[in-house]
C-alpha positions in Angstrom: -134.3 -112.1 31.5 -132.2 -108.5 31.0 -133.3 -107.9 34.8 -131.8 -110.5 35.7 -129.0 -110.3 33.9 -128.2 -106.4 35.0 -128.5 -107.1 38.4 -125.6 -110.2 38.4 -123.2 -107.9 36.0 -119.4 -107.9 37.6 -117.0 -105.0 38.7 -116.2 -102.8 35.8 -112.2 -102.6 34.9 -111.9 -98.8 36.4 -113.3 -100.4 39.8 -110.7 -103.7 39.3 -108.0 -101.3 39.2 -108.6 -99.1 41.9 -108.7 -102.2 44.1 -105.3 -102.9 43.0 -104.4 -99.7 43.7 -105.6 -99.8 47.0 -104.4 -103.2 47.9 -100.9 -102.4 46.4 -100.4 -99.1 48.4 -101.6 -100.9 52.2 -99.2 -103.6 51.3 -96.1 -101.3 50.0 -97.0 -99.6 53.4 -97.6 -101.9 55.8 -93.7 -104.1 54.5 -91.8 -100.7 55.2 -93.5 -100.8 58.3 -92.5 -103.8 59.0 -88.8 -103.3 57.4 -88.4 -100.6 59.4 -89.2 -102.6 62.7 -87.3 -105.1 61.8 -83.9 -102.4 60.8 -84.6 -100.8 64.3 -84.8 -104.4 66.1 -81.2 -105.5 64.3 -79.9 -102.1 65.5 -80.9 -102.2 69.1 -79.6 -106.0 69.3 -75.6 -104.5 67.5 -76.2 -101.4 70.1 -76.9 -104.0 73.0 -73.6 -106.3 72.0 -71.8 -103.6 71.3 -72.2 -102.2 75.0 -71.9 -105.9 76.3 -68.2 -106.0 74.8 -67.0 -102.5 75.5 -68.5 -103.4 79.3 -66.0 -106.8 78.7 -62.9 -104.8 77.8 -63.6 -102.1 80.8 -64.4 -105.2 83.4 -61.2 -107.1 82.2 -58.9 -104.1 82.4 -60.2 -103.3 86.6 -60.2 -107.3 87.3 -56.5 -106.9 86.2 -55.8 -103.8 87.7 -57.2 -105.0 91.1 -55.6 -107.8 91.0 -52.3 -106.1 90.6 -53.5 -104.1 94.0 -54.8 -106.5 96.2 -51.4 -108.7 95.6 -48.9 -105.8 96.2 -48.0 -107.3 100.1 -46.7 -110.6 98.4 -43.6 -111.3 96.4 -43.3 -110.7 92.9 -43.9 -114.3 91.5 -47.1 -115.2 93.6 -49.0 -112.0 91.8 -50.4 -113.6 88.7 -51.4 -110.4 87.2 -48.4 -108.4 88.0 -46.5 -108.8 84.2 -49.8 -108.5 82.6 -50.7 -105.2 84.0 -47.1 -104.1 83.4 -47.8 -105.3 79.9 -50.9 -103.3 79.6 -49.2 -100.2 80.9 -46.5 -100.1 78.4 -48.8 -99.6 75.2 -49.7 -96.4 76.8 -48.4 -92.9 75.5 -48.5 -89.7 77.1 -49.6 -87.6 74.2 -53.7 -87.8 74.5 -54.0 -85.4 71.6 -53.2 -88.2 69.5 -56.0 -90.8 70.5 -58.3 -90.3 67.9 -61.7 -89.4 68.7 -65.3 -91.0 68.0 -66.1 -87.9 65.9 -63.2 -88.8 63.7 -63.8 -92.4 63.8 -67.0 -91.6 62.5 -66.4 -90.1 59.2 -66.1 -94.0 58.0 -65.2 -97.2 59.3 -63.5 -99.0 56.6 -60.6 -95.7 56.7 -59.2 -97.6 59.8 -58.4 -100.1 57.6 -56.1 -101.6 54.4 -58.6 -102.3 52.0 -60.9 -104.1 54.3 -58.1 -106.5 54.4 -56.5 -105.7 57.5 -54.3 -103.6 59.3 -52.8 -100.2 56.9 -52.7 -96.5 57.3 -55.5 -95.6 58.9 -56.3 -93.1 61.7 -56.5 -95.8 64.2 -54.6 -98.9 63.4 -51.6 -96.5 62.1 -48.7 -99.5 62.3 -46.3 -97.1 60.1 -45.1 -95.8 63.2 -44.5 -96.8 66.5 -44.6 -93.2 67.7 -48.0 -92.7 66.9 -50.4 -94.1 69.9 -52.6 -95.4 67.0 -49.8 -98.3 67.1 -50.7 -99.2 70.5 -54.2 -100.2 69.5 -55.2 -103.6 71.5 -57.9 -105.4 73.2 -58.2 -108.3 75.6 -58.9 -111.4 75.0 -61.8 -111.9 78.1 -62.1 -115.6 77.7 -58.5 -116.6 78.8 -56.1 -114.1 80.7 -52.7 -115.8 80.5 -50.4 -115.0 83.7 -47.0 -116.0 82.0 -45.4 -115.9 79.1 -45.8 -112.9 76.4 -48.9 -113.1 77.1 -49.8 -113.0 72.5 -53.1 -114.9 73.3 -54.7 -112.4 75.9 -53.4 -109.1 74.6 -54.2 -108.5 71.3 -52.0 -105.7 69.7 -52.5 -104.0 66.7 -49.2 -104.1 65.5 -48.7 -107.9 67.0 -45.1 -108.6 65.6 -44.8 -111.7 66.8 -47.6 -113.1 64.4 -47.4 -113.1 60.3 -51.6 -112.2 60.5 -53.0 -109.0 61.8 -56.1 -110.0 63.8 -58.0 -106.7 63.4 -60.6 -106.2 61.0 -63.6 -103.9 59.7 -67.0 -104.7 61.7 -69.0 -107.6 59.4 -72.1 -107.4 61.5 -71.4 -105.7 65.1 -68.0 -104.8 67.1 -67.0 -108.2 68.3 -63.6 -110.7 69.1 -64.5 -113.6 67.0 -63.5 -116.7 68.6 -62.3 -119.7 67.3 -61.8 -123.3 69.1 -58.2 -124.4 70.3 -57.3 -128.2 69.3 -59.4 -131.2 70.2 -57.8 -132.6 74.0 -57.9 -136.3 74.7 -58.6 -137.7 78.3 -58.7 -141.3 78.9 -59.6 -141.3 82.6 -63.0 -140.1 81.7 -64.2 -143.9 80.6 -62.4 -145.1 84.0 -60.2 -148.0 83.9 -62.9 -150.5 82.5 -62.7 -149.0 78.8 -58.9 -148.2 77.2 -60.8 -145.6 73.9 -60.3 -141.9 74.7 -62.5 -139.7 74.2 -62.2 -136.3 72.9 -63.5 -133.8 74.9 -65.3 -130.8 73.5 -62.5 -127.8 72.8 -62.9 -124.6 74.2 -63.5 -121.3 72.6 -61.0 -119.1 74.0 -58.9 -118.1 71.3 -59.2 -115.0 69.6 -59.4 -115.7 65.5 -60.4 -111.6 64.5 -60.8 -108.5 66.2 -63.6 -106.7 64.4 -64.9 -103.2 65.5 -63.3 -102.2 68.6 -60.2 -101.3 70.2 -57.9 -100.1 73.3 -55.7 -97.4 73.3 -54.2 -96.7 76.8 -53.3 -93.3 77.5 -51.3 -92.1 80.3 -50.3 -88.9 82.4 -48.1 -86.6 80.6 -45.3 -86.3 82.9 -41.4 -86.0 82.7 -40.0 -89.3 81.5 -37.8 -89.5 85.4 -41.5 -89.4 87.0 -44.2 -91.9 87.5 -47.4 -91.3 85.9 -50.5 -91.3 88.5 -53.3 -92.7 86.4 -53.9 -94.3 83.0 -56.6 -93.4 80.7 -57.6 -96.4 78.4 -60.4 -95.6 75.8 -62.2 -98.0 74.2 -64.3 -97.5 71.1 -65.8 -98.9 68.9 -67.2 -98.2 65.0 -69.8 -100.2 62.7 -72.6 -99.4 59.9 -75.9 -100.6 61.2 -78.2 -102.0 58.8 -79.2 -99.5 56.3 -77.1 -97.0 57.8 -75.0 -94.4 55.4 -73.0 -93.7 58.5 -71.2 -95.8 61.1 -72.4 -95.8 64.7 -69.0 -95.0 67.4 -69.7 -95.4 71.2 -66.9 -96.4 73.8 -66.2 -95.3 77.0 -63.2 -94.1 79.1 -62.1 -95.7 82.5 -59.3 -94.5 84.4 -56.9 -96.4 86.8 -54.4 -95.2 89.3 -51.0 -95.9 89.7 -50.3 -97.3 93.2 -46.9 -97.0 92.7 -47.0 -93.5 92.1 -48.5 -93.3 95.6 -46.1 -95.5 97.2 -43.3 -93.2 96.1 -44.7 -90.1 97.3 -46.3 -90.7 100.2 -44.1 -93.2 102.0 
């Protein structure tokens, strides 16, 4: 009976608890494994939409631009993009010392900021002073280029005195221009003339509710203020804290466009 008693006896405690042990520490290993994945997935994807809105801003600004050029031959109002591109061109100083730089934009995010609650005194959204080029701060808005007017729904200014809310914020997830649906539009010719209910048709997202991450700033030559500048620099940036990140991420780009009307003055 004792034989077959010693040879059915269970594990002892020591062994229980080194199988815990050993079960704990694979499993503590293998979910920072996989937390780890999962923090360099979410980075590449912000990385990726970052790139895919700074390559929106730089596409927007040379589709304008080239408009501007190919429509130089016709008159003044059949050039759509002529006042917008004039637009542009005006938030653009001459003093490129003063465009702060991704290394300084990198020291923290939330500086550029009030508080996280908009627009204040920080290195890039400086409103305080319209000498500083930090007050020139603006994006485009890519889903609706207006041709007349003031154009406040497709360029988006930092200091944007014609509306009582500042549209630029700190980056919540990734640099991004939130968008935000216009009013519902009624069209009663879609049920033809049999039927006299209208239908409301599905609103488009074209209107730019918060800026979040990223901005413009347009620099041009530094030249006397009787001469015409021959190119204009416009940098665009952009600054957010990746998950699990101590400190922000900055990429952006620089793109330059030339003045043809500083050619058309010297050359003919």
């Amino acid at each position: 009976m004792s034989k077959v008693l010693k040879s059915r006896r269970g594990d002892t405690l020591i062994e229980v608890v080194l199988g815990f042990a050993i079960f704990s520490t694979v499993a503590a290993f293998t979910i920072a494994i996989m937390n780890s994945s999962l923090t360099n997935a979410e980075a590449a994807l912000e990385l990726t939409l970052a790139r895919n809105e700074i390559d929106a801003q730089a596409e927007t600004l040379r589709f304008v631009h080239n408009s501007f050029l190919n429509d130089r031959n016709y008159e003044s109002s059949s050039q759509p993009y002529r006042n917008l591109w004039i637009a542009i061109r005006k938030l653009a100083t001459a003093d490129a010392s003063r465009v702060p730089r991704l290394s300084d934009s990198a020291q923290d995010c939330g500086a550029l900021y009030n508080d996280g609650t908009g627009l204040g005194t920080g290195s890039i959204y400086n409103i305080s002073s319209s000498a500083s080029p930090s007050a020139r701060a603006f994006v485009l808005n890519t889903r609706k280029l207006q041709t007349t007017g003031d154009f406040d729904t497709t360029l988006i200014t930092a200091d944007n005195s014609s509306s009582s809310t500042m549209l630029f914020y700190n980056s919540t997830l990734n640099p991004r221009l939130v968008y935000t649906n216009g009013e519902n539009t009624t069209d009663d010719t879609l049920l033809g003339s049999e039927l006299d209910d209208e239908v409301t048709t599905t609103p488009a997202y074209d209107t730019v509710a918060r800026v979040e991450g990223i901005w413009d700033v347009a620099v041009k030559e530094n030249v006397a203020s009787d001469e015409l500048s021959r190119f204009y620099d416009f940098h665009v940036y952009t600054c957010w804290f990746p998950p699990g990140a101590k400190r922000p991420t900055t990429i952006g780009t620089i793109i330059r466009l030339y003045n043809p009307e500083y050619i058309e003055e010297s050359y003919f």
